[in-house]
N, CA, C and O atoms as a DFTB+ gen file, in Angstrom:
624 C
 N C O
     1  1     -34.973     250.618       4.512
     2  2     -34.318     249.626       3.783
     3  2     -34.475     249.862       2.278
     4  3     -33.690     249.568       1.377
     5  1     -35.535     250.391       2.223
     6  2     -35.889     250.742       0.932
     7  2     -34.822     252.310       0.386
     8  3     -34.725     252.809      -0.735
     9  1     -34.473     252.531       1.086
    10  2     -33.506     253.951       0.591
    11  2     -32.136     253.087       0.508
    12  3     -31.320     253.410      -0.355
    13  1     -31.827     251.902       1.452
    14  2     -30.644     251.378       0.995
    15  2     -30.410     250.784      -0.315
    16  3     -29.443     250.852      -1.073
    17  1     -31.612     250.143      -0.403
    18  2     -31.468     249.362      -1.540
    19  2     -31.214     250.069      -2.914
    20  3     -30.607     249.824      -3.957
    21  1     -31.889     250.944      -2.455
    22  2     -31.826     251.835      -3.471
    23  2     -30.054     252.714      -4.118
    24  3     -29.452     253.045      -5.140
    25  1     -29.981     252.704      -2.976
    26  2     -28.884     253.340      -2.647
    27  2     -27.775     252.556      -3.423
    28  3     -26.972     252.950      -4.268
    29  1     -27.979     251.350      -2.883
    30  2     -27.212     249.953      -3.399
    31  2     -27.066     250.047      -4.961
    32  3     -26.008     249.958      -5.584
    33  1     -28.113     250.211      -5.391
    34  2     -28.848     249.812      -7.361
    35  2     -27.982     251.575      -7.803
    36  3     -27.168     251.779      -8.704
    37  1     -28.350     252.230      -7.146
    38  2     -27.540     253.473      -7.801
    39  2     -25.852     253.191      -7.603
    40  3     -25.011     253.452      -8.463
    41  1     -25.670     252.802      -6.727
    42  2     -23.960     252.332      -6.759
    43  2     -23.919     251.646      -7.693
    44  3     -23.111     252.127      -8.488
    45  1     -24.628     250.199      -8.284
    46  2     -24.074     249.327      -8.753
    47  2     -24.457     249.718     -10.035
    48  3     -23.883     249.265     -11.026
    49  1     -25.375     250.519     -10.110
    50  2     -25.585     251.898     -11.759
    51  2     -24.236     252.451     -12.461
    52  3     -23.819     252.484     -13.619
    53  1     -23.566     253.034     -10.701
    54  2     -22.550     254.402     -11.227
    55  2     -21.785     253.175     -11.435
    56  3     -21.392     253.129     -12.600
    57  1     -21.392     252.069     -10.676
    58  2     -19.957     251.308     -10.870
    59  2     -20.137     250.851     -12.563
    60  3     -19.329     251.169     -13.436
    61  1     -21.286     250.103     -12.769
    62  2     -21.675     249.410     -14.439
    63  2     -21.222     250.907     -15.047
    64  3     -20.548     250.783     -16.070
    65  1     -21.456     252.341     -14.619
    66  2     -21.397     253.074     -15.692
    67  2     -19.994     253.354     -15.745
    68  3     -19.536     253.415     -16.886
    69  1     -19.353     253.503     -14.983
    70  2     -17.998     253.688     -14.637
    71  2     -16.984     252.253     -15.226
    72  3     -15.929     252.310     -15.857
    73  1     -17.668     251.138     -14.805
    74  2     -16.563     249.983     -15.754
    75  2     -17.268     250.241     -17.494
    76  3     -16.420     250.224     -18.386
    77  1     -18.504     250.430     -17.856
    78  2     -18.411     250.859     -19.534
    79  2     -17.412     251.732     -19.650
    80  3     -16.499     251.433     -20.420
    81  1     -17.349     253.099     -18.861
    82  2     -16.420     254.261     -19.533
    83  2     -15.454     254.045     -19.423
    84  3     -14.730     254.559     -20.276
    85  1     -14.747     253.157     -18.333
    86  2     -13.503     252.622     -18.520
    87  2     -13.103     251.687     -19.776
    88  3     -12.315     251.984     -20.674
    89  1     -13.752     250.617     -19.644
    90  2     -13.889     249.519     -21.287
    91  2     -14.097     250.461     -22.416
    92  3     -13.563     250.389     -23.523
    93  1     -14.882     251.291     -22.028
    94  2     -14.850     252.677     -23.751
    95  2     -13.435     253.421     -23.948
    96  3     -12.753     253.459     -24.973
    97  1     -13.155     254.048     -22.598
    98  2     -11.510     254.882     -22.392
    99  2     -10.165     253.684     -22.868
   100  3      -8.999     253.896     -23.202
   101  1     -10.882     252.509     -22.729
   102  2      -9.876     251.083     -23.009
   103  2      -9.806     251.532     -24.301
   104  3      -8.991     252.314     -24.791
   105  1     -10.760     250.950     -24.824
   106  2     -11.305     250.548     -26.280
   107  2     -10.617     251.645     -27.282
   108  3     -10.019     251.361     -28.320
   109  1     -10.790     252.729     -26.846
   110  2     -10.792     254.111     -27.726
   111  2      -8.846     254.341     -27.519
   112  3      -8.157     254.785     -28.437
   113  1      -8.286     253.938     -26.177
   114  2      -7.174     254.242     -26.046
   115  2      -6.203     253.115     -27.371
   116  3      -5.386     253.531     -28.193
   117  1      -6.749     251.383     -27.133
   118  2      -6.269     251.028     -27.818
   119  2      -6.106     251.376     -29.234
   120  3      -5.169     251.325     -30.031
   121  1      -7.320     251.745     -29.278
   122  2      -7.321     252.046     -30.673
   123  2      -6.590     252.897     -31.753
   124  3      -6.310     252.735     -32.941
   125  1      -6.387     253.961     -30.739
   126  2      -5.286     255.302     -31.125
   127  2      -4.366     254.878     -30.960
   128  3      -3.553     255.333     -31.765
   129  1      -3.721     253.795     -29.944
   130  2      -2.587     253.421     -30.258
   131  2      -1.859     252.835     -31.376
   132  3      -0.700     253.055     -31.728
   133  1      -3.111     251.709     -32.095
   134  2      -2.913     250.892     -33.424
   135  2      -2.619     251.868     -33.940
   136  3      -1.456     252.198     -34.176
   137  1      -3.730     252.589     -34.244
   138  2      -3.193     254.027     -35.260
   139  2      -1.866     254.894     -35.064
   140  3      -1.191     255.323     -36.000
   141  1      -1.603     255.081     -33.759
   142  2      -0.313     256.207     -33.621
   143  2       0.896     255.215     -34.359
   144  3       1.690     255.620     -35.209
   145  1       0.824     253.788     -33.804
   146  2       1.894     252.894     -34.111
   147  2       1.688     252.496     -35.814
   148  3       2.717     252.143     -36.391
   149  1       0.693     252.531     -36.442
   150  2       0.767     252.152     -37.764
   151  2       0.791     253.479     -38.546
   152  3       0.562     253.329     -39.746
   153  1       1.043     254.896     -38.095
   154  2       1.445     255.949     -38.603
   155  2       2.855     255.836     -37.982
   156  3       3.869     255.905     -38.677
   157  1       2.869     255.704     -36.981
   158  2       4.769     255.657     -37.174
   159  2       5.124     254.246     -38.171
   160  3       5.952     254.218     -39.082
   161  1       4.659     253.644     -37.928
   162  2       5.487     252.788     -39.156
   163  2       5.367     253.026     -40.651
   164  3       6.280     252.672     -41.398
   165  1       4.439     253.524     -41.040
   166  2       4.057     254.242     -42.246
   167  2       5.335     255.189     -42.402
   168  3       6.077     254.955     -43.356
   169  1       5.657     256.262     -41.522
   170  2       6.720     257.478     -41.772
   171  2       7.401     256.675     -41.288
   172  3       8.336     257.416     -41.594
   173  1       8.095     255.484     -40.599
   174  2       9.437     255.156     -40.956
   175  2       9.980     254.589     -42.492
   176  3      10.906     254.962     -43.213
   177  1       9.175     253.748     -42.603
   178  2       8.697     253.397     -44.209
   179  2       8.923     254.268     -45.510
   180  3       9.505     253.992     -46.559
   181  1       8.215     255.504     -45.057
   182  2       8.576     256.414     -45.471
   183  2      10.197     257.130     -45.767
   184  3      10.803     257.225     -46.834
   185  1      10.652     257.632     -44.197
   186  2      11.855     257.589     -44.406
   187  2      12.955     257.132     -44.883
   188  3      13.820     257.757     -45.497
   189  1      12.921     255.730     -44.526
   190  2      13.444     254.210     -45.181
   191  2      13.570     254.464     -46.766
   192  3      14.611     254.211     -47.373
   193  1      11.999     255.177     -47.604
   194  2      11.967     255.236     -49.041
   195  2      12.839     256.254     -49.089
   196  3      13.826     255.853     -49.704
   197  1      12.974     257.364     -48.753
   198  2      13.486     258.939     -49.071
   199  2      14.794     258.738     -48.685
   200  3      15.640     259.320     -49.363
   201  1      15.139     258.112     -47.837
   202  2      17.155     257.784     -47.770
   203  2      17.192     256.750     -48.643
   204  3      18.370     256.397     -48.597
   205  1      16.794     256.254     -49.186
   206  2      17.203     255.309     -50.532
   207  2      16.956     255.945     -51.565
   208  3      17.541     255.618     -52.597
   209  1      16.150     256.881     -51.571
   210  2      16.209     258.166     -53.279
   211  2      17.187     258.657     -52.585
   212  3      18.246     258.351     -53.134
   213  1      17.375     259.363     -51.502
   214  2      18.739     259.904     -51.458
   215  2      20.243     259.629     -51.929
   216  3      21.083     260.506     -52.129
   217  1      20.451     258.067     -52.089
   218  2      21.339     257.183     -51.572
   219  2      21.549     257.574     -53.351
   220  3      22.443     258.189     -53.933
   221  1      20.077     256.792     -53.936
   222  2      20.439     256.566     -55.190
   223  2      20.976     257.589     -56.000
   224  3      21.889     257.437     -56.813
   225  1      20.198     258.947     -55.676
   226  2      20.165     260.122     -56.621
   227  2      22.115     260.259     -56.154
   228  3      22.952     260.278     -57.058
   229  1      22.477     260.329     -54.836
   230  2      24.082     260.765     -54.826
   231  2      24.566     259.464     -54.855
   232  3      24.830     259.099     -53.710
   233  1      24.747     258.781     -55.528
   234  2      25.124     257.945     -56.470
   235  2      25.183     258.037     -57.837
   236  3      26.303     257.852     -58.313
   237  1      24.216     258.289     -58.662
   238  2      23.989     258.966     -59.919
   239  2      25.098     260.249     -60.071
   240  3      25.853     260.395     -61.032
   241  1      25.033     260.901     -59.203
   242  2      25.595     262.524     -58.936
   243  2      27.054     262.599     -58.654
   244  3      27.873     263.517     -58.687
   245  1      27.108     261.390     -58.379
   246  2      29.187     261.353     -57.986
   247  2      29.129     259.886     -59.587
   248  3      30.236     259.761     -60.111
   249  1      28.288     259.201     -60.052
   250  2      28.725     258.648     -61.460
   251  2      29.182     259.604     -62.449
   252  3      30.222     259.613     -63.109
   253  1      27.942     260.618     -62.417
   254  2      28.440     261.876     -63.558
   255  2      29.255     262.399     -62.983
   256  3      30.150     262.527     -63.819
   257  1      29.637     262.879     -61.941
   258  2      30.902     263.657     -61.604
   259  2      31.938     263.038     -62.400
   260  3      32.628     263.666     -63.203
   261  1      32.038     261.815     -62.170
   262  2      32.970     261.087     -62.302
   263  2      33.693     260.765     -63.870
   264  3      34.786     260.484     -64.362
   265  1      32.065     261.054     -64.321
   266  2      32.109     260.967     -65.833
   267  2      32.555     262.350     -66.520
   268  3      33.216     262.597     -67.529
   269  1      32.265     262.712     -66.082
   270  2      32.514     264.131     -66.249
   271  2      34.101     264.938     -66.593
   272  3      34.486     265.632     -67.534
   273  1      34.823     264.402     -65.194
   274  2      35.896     264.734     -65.293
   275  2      36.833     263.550     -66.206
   276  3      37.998     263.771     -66.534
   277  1      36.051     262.193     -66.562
   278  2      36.674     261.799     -67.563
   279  2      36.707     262.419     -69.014
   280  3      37.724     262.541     -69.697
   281  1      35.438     262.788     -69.367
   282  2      35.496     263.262     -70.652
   283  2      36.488     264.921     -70.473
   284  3      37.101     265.369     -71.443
   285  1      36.483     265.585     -69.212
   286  2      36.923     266.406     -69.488
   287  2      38.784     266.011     -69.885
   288  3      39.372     266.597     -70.794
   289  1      39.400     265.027     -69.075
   290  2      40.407     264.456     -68.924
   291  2      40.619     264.362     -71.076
   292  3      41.405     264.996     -71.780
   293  1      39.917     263.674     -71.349
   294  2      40.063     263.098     -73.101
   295  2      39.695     264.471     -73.574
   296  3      40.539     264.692     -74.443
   297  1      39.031     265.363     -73.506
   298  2      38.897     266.522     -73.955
   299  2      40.456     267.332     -73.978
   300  3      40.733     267.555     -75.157
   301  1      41.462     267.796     -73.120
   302  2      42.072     268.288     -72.773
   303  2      43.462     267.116     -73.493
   304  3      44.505     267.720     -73.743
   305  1      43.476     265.595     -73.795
   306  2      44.245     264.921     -74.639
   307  2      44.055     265.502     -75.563
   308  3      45.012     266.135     -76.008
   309  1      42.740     265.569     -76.293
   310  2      42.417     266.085     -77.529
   311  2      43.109     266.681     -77.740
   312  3      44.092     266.376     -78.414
   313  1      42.817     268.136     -77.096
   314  2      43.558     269.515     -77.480
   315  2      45.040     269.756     -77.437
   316  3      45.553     270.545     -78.231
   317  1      45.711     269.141     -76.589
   318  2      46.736     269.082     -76.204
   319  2      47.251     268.108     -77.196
   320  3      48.479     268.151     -77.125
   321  1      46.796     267.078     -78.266
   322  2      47.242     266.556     -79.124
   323  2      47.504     267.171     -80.260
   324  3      48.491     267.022     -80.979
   325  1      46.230     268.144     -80.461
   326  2      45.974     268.962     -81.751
   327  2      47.036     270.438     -81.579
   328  3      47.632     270.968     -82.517
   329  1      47.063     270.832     -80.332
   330  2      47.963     271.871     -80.090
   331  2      49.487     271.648     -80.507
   332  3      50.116     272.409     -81.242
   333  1      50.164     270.048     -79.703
   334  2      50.688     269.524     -80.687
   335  2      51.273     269.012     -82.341
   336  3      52.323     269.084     -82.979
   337  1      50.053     268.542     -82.513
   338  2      50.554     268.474     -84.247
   339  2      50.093     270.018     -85.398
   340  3      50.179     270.250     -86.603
   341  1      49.599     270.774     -84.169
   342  2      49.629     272.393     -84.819
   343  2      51.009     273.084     -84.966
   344  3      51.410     273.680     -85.965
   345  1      51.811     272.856     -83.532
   346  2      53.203     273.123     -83.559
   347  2      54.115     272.527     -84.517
   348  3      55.094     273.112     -84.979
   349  1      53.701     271.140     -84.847
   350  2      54.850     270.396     -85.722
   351  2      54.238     270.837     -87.539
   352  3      54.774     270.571     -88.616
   353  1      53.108     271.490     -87.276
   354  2      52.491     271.878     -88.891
   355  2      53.148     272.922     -89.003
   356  3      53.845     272.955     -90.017
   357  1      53.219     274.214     -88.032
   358  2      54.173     275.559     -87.952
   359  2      55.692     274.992     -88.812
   360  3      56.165     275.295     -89.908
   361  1      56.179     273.970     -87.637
   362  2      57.754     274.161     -87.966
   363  2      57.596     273.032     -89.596
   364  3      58.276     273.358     -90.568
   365  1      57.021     272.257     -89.653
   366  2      57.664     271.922     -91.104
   367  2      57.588     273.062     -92.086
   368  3      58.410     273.457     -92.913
   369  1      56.015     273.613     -91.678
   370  2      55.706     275.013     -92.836
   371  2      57.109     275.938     -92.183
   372  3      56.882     277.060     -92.635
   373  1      58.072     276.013     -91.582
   374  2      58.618     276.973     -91.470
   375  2      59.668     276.284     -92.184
   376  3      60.037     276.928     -93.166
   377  1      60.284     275.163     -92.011
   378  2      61.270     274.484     -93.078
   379  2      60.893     274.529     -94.219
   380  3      61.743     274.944     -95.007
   381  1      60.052     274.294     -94.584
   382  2      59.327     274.655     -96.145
   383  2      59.720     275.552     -96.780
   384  3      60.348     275.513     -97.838
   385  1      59.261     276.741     -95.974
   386  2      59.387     278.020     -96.690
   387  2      60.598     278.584     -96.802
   388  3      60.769     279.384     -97.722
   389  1      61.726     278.272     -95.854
   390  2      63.353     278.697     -95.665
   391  2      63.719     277.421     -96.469
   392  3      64.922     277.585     -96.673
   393  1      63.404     276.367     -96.982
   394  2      64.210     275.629     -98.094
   395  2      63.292     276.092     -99.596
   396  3      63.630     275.601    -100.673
   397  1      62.362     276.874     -99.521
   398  2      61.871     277.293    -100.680
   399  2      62.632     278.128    -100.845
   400  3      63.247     278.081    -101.910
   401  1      62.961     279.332     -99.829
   402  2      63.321     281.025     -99.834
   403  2      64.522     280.487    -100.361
   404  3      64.901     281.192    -101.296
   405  1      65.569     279.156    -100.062
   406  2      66.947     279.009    -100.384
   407  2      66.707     278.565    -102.234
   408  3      67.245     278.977    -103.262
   409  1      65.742     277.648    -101.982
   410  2      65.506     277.175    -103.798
   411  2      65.654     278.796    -104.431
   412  3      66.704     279.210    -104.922
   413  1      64.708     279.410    -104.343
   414  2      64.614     280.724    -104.827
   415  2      65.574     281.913    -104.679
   416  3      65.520     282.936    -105.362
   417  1      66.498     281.643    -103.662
   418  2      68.075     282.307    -103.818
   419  2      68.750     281.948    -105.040
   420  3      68.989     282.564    -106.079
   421  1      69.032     280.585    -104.560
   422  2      69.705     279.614    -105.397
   423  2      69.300     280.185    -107.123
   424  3      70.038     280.854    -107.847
   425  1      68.101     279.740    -107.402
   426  2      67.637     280.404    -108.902
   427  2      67.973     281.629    -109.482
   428  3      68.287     281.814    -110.658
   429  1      67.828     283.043    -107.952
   430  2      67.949     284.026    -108.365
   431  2      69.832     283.977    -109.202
   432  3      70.405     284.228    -110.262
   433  1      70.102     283.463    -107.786
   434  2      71.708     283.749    -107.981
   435  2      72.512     282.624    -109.675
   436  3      73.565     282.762    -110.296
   437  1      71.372     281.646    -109.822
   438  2      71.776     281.172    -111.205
   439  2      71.382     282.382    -112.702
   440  3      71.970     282.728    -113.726
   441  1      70.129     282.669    -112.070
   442  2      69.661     283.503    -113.592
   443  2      70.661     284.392    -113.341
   444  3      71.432     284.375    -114.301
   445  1      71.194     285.562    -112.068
   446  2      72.120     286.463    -112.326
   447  2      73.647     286.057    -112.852
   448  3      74.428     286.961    -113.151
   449  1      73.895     285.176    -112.914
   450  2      74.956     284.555    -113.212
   451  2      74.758     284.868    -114.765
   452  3      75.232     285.740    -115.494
   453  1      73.916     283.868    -114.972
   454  2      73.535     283.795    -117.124
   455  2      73.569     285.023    -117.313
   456  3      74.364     285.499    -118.124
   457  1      72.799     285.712    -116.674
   458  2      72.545     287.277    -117.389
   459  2      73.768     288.158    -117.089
   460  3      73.800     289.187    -117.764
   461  1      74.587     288.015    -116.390
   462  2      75.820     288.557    -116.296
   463  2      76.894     288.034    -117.454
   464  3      77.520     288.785    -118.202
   465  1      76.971     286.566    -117.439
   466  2      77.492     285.453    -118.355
   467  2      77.080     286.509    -120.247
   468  3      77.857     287.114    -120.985
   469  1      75.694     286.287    -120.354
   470  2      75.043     287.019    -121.459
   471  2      75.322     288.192    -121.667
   472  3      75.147     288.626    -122.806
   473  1      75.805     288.996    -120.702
   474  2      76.018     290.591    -121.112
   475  2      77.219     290.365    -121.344
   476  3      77.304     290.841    -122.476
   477  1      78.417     289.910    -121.052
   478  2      79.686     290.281    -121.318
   479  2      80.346     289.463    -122.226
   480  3      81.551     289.330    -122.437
   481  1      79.478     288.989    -122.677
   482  2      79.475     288.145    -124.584
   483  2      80.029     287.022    -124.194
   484  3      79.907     286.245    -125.141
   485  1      80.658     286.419    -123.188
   486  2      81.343     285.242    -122.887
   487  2      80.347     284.081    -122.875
   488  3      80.775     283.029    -122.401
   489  1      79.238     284.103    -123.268
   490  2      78.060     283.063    -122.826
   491  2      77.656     282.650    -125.004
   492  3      77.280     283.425    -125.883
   493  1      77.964     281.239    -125.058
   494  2      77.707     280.615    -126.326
   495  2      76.447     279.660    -125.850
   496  3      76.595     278.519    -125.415
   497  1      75.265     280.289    -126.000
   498  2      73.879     278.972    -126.278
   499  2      74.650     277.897    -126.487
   500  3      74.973     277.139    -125.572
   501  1      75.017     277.742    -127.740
   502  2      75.069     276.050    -128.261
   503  2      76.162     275.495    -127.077
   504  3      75.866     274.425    -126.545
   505  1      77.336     276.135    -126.668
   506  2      78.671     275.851    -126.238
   507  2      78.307     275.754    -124.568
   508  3      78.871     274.963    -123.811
   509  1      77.495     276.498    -124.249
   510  2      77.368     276.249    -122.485
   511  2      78.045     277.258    -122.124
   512  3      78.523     278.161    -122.810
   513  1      78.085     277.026    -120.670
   514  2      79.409     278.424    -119.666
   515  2      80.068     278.168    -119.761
   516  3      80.324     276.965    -119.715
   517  1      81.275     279.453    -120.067
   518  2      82.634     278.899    -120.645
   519  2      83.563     277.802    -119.717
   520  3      84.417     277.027    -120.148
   521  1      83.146     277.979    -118.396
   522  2      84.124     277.630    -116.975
   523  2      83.626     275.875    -117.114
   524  3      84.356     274.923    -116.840
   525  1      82.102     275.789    -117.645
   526  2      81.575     274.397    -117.933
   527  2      82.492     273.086    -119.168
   528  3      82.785     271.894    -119.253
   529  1      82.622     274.651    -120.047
   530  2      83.533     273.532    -121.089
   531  2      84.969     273.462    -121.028
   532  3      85.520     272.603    -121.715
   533  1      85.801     274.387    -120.169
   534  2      86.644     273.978    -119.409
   535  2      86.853     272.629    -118.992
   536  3      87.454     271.633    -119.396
   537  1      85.940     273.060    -117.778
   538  2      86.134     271.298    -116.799
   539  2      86.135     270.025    -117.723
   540  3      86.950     269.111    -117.597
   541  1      85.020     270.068    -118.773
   542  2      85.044     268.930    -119.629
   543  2      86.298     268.960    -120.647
   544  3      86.615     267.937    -121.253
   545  1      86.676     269.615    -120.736
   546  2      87.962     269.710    -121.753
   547  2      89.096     269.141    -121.167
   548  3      89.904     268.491    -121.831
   549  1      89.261     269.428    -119.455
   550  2      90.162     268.863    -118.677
   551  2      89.966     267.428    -118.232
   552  3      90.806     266.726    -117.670
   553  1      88.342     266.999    -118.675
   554  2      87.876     265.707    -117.597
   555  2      88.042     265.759    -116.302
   556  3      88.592     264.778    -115.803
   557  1      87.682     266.741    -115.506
   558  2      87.445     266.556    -114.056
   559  2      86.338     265.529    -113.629
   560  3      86.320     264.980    -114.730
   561  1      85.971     265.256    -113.349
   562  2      84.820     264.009    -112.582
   563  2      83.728     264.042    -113.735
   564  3      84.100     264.873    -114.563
   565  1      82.753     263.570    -114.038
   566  2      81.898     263.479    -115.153
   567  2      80.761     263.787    -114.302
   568  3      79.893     264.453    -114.866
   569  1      80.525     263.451    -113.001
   570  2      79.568     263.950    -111.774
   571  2      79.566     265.738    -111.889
   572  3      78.548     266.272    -112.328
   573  1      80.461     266.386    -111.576
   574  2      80.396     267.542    -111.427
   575  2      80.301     268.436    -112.828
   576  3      80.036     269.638    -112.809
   577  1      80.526     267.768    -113.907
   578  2      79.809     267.903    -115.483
   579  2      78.603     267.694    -115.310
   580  3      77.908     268.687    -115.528
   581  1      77.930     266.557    -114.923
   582  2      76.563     266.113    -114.808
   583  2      75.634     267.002    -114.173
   584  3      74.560     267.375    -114.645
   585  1      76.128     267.309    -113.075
   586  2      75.747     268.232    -112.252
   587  2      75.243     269.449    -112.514
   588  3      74.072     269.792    -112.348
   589  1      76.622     270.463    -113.150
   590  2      76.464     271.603    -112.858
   591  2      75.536     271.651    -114.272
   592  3      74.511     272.333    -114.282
   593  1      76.175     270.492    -116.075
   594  2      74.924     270.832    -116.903
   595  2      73.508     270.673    -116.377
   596  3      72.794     271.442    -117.021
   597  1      72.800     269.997    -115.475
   598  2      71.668     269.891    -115.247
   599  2      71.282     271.056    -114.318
   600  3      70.080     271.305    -114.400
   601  1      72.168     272.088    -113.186
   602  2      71.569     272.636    -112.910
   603  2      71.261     273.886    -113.381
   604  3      70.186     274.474    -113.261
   605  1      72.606     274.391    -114.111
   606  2      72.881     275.521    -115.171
   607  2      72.729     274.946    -116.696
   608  3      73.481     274.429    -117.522
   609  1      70.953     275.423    -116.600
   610  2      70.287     274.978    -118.344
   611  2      70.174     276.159    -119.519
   612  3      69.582     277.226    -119.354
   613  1      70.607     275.901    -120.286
   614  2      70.241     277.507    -121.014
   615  2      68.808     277.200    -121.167
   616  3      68.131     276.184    -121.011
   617  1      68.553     278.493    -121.547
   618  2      66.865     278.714    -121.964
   619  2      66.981     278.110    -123.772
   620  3      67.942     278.496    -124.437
   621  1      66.274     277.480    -124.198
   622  2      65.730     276.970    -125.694
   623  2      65.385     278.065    -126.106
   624  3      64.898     278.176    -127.231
């Protein structure tokens, strides 16, 4: 009886040791679980942060795009304005110079006149071109007297 009893106290040894290691295998299991579950929520958290820098940064990244091709848009008015009033600076300077080149016909073809007028003695300083005191002798228009004395001046 004495080997049963015994027998008995060692069972009810291994079972006490066997429900601790179970309550320990409990204990230790829960525990890793808190942890596995409060590291996944940590890296969702995580994730959660890093798709919202994502979100923000391509947001930022399509603003400047955006900006971007505006200034390039006013850049390209610019030029295309200035290319513009470059063309209209060409053509007045080109009217300019073909109503100068005509002023300067015009002059040449007056001084060759006088100096032709002057060589063939028909030209009186005081009296004017002879064809001038004509017209006034006849009174043709007092305009085309006016005229031609102001544009055909003798030299002083």
């Amino acid at each position: 009886m004495a080997s049963k009893r015994q027998l008995e106290g060692k069972v009810e040894e291994i079972n006490k040791s066997l429900d601790d290691k179970e309550e320990a295998t409990q204990y230790i299991t829960q525990a890793m679980t808190r942890q596995y579950e409060a590291m996944q929520e940590q890296l969702v958290d995580k994730i959660t942060q890093l798709e919202m820098t994502v979100q923000d940064l391509q947001d930022k990244l399509e603003e400047s795009e955006l900006e971007l091709e505006r200034k390039m848009r006013e850049k390209e008015a610019v030029i295309s304005s200035k290319n513009e009033e470059i063309a209209n600076m060409k053509n007045k300077m080109e009217d300019m110079a073909q109503e100068f080149g005509g002023m300067l016909k015009e002059t040449l073809d007056k001084m060759r006149e006088r100096i032709e007028l002057s060589n063939s003695g028909g030209f009186d300083a005081d009296s004017g071109v002879p064809i001038q005191r004509q017209m006034e002798e006849v009174g043709e228009g007092t305009n085309t007297t006016a005229t031609r004395s102001s544009i055909v001046q003798h030299p002083s």
